[in-house]
C-alpha positions in Angstrom: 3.7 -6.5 0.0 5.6 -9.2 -1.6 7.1 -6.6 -4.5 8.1 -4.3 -1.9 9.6 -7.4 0.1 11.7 -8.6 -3.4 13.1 -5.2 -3.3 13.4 -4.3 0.5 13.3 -7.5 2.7 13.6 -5.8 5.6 10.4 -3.7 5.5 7.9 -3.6 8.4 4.8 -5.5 8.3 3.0 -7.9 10.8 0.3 -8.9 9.1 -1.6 -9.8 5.5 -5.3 -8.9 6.9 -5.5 -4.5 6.1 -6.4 -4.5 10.2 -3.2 -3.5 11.9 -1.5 -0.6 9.9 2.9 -1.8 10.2 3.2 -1.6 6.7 1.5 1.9 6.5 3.2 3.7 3.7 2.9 7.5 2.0 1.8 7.0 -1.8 4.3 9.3 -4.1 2.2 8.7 -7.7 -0.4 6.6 -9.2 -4.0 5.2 -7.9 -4.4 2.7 -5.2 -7.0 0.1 -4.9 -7.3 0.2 -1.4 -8.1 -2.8 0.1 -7.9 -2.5 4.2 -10.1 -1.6 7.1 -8.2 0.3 9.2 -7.7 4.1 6.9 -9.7 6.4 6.9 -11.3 7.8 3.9 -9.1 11.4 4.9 -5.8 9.1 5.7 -6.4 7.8 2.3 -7.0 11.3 1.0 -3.5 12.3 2.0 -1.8 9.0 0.5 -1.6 6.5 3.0 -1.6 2.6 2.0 -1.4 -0.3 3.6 0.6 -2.8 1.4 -0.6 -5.7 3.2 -3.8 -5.8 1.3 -3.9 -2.9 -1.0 -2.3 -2.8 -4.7 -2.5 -0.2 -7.7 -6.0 0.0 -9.0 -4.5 0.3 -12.9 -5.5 -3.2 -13.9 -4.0 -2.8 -17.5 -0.7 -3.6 -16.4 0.4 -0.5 -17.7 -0.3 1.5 -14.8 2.5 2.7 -11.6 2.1 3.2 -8.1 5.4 4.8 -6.8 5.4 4.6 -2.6 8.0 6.1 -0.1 9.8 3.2 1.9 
């Protein structure tokens, strides 16, 4: 969430717990670590992420996610 914030201040969240789902957004590319407790495991399935909580699971440092704002 604070990324996304740098680059687009005005996005919607309410929250930094993974329970209320405001900053729900549609993953384009890469693997998410999700982190939440509000998706489901078919809402994950289909690319949903909450940024709140949740981050790219590449740990390298090397790795993208790319997410539809």
């Amino acid at each position: 969430l604070a990324a996304i914030l740098r680059r687009a201040p005005n996005a919607a969240y309410s929250c930094k717990q993974g329970f209320c789902g405001t900053c729900e957004v549609k993953v384009v590319s890469g693997a998410v670590d999700h982190r939440d407790t509000l998706l489901t495991a078919s809402e994950r399935g289909v690319g949903a992420m909450l940024t709140c909580v949740s981050r790219c699971a590449d740990r390298s440092g090397n790795g993208e996610l790319t997410i539809d704002l």
